[in-house]
C-alpha positions as CSV (number, residue, x, y, z in Angstrom):
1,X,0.0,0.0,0.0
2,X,1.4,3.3,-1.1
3,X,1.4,6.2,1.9
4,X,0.8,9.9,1.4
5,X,3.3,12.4,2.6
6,X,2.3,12.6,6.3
7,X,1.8,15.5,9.0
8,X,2.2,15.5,12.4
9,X,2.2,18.6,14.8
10,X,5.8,19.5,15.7
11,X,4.8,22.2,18.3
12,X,1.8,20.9,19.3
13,X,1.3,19.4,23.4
14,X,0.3,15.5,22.2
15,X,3.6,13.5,21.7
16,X,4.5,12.7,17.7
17,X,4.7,9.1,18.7
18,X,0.9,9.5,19.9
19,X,0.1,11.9,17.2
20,X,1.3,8.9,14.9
21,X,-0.8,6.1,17.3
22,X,-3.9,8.1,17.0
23,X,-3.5,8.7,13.0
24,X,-3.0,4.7,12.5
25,X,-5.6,4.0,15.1
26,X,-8.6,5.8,13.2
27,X,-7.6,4.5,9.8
28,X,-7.7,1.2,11.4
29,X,-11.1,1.7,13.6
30,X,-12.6,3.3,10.8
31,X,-12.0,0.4,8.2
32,X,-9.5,2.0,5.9
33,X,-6.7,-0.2,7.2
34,X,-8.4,-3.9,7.1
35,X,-8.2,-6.8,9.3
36,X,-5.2,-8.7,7.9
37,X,-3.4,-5.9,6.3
38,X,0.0,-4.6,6.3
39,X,0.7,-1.5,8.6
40,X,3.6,1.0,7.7
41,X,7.0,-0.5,9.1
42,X,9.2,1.7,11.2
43,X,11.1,2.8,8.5
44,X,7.9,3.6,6.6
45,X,6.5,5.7,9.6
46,X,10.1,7.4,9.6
47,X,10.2,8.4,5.3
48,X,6.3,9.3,5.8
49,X,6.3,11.6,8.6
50,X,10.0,12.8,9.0
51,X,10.2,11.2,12.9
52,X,12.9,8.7,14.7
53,X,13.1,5.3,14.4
54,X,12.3,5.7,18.1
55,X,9.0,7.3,17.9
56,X,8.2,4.7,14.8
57,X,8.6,2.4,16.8
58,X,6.6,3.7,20.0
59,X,4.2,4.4,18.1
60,X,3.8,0.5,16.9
61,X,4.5,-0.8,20.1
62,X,0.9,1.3,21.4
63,X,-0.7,0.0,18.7
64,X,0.0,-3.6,19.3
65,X,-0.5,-2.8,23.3
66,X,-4.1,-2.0,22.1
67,X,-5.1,-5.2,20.5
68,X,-5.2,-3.5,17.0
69,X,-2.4,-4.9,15.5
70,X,0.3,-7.7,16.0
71,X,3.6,-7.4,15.4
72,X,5.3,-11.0,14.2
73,X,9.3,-11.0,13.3
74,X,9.9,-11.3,9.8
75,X,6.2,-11.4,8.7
76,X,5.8,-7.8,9.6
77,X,2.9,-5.7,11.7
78,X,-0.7,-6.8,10.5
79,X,-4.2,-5.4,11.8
80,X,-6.4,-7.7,13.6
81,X,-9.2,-5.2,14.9
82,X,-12.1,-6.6,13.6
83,X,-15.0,-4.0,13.6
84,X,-18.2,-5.2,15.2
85,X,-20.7,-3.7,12.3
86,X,-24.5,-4.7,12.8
87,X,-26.2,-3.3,9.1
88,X,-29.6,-1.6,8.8
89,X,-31.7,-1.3,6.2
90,X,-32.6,1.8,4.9
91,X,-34.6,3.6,1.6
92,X,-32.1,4.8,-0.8
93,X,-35.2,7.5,-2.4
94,X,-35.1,9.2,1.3
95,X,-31.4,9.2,1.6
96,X,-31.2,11.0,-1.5
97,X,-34.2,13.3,-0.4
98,X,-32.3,13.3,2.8
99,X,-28.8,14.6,1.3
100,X,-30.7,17.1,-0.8
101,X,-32.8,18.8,1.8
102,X,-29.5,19.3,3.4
103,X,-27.4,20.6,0.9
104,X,-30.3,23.3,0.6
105,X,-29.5,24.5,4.2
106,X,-25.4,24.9,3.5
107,X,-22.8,26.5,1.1
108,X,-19.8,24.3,-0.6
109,X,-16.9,25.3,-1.7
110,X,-15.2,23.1,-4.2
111,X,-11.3,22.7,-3.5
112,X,-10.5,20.8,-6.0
113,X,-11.7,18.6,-8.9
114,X,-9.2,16.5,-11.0
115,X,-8.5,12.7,-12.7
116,X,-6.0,10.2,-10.7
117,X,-5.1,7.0,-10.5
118,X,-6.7,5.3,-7.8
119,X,-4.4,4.0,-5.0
120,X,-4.8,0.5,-3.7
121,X,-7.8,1.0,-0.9
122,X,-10.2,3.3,-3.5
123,X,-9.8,1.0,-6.5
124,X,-10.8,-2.1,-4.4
125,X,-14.5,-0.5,-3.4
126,X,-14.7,-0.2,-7.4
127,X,-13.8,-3.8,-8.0
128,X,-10.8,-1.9,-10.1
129,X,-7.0,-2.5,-10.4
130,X,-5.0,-0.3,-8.7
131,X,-4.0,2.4,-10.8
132,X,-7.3,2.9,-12.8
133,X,-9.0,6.4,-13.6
134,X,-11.3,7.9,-11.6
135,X,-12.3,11.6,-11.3
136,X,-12.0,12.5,-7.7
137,X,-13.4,15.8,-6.0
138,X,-12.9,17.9,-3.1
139,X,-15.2,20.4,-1.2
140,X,-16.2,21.7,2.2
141,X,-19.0,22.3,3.2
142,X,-20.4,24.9,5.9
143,X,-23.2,26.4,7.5
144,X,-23.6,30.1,8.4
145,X,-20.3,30.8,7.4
146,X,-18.3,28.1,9.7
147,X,-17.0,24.4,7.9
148,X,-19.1,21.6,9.2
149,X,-17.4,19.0,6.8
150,X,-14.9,17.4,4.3
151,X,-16.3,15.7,1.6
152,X,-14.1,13.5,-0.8
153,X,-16.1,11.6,-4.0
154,X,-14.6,9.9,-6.2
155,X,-16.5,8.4,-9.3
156,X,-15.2,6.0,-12.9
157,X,-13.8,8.7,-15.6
158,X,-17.0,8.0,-17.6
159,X,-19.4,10.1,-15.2
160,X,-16.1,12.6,-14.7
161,X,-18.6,15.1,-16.9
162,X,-20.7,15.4,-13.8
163,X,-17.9,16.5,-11.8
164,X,-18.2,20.3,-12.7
165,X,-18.0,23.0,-10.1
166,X,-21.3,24.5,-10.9
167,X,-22.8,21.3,-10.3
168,X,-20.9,20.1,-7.1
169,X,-21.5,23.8,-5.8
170,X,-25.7,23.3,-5.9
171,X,-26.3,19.8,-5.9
172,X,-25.4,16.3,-4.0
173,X,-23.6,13.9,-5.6
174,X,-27.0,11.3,-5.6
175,X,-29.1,14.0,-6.6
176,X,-26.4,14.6,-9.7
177,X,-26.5,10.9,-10.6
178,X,-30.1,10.5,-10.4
179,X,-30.4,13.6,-12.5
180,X,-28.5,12.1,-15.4
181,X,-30.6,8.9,-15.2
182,X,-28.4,6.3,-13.7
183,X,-30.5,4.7,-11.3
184,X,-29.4,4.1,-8.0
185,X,-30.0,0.5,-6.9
186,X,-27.6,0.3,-3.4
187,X,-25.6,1.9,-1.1
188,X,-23.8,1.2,2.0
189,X,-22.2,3.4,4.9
190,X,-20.2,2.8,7.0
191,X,-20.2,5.9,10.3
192,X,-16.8,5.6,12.7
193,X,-15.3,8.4,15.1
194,X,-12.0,9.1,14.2
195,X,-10.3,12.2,15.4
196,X,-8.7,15.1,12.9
197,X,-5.2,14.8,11.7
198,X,-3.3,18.1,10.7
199,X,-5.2,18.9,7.4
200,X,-9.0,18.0,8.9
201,X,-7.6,20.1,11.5
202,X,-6.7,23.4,9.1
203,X,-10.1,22.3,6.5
204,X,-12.5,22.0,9.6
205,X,-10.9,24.8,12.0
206,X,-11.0,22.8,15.1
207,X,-8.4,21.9,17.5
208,X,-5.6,19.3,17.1
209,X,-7.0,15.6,17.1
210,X,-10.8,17.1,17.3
211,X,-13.4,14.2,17.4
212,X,-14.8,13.8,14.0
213,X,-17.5,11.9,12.0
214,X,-16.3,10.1,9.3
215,X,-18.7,8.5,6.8
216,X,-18.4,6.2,3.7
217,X,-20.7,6.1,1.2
218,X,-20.1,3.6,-2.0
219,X,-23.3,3.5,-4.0
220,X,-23.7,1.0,-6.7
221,X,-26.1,1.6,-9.6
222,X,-29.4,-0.4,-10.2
223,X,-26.9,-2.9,-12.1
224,X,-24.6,-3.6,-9.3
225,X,-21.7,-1.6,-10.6
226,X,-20.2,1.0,-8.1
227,X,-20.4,3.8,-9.5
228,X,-19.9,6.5,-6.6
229,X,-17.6,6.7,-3.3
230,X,-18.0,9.3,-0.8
231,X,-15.0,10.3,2.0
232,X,-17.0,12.6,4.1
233,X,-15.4,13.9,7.5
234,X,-17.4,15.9,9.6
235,X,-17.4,18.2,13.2
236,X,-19.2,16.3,15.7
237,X,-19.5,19.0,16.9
238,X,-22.2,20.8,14.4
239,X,-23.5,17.4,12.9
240,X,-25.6,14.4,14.0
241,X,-27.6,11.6,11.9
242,X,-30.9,10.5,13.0
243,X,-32.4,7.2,11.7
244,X,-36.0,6.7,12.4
245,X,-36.0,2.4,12.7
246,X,-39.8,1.2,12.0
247,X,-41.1,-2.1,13.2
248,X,-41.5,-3.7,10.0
249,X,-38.7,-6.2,8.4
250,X,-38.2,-4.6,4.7
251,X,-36.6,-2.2,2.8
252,X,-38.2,0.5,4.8
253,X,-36.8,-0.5,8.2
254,X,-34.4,2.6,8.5
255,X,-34.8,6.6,7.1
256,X,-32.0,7.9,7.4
257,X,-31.8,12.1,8.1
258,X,-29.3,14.1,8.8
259,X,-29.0,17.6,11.5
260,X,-26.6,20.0,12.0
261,X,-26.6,22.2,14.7
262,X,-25.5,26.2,14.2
C-alpha cells in the first residue's frame, strides 16, 4: 500500500509518537486499514512523517499494546481489529431526499476537482486494479459561514462530466446521478469516530485531534456496478444523523436524516 506524505504537529502538546498512534488507530477503527493488512513498518513511519526510528517504533508498540495490531518477526505488523458492524436497512429514495434537503440548508466550496489514478484502498471499493482512472473531488462544506465537513467523492472517468463546479456547488452527488438517469440500486455506509489529523484540522478549524464523524458512502447503480464513493469527515460538533427504525422487516426498516446544529 502506497502512503501519502504525512503530517504531524511538531509544536503541538500530544507526543508525535501518539500523534502517529492516533493517526493509524482511526484508519484502522474506521476500516480503511483492514483486518489482515499490512501497517507502515518503522522505516515507513520514519520516510512518511520525517520522525525517529524511536518514535516509529513507540508508536507500533501502542498500537499492538491496544489489541489492534500484531507485530510478528519477519512477517511484519498486521491489523487484527475486527469492527463489530451490525447493518440496517434503509430507503435509498429518502437518503437522496435526505442529502438534498441538506445541501439546501449549506454553502460548498469546491477545493479541487481532478482525474487520478486510484491508489490501492479506492480501487478495491470499485472492483478496479489499482492504478485505474477515476475523477475524484474535493469540497467543504459549511453552515452560516463556519465548515461543518470534508467531503471527498470519487466516481469511474466516464461520469467525470458530472464532476463540474457548478454542479458540485448546488447539488449532492446522488441527486447529480439521479439527474443524469443512472438509477441508483444500493448503497452502504459505514459511520466511525476518528479524530482530525493536521489537514482536517486546518479544513475544519478545530483543535488538534478534534473528534470527527467520518462517513463512507459507495453506491452502486441499479446494475450492481459501483459507481460512486464518498469520504465525508465531519465536526461532531455541528453534525448528528438521526435514523428513524420502524417495526416492519423490509426495505423501509431505516430513514436515514441528517441535522446540523448552528
Amino acid at each position: 500500500m502506497k502512503e501519502a506524505k504525512g503530517v504531524v504537529d511538531r509544536q503541538g502538546a500530544v507526543p508525535l509518537y501518539h500523534q502517529l498512534f492516533l493517526t493509524l488507530r482511526d484508519e484502522i477503527t474506521s476500516g480503511q486499514r483492514a483486518y489482515g493488512s499490512a501497517v507502515p513498518t518503522e522505516l515507513d513511519l520514519v520516510q512518511i512523517y520525517g520522525v525517529s526510528r524511536i518514535t516509529a517504533r513507540r508508536c507500533l508498540d501502542e498500537l499492538a499494546n491496544s489489541g489492534l495490531v500484531e507485530r510478528r518477526r519477519r512477517i511484519g505488523t498486521r491489523v487484527i481489529f475486527q469492527t463489530p458492524v451490525r447493518p440496517l436497512e434503509a430507503n435509498i429514495d429518502q437518503a437522496v431526499d435526505s442529502l438534498v434537503a441538506f445541501g439546501q440548508n449549506t454553502q460548498v466550496r469546491v477545493i479541487d476537482i481532478a482525474e487520478e489514478a486510484a491508489g490501492p484502498a479506492v480501487a478495491q471499493r470499485f472492483g478496479l486494479p489499482a492504478g485505474a482512472a477515476l475523477v475524484r473531488a474535493v469540497r467543504v462544506r459549511s453552515l452560516d459561514g463556519a465548515p461543518l465537513g470534508e467531503v471527498v467523492s470519487y466516481v469511474p472517468a466516464r461520469l467525470g462530466p458530472l464532476m463540474t463546479r457548478e454542479n458540485l456547488t448546488t447539488k449532492p452527488m446522488l441527486a447529480l446521478l439521479r439527474g443524469a438517469g443512472i438509477g441508483i440500486g444500493h448503497a452502504r455506509q459505514t459511520i466511525a469516530a476518528v479524530s482530525a489529523d493536521a489537514a482536517l484540522t486546518a479544513a475544519l478549524e478545530v483543535e488538534p485531534r478534534a473528534p470527527l464523524l467520518r462517513i463512507e458512502r459507495l453506491v452502486s447503480d441499479s446494475a450492481g456496478q459501483p459507481i460512486l464513493l464518498t469520504i465525508a469527515h465531519y465536526r461532531a460538533d455541528r453534525y448528528q444523523i438521526t435514523l428513524d427504525l420502524g417495526a416492519g422487516g423490509g426495505g423501509d426498516a431505516g430513514a436515514l436524516g441528517t441535522q446540523v446544529h448552528s
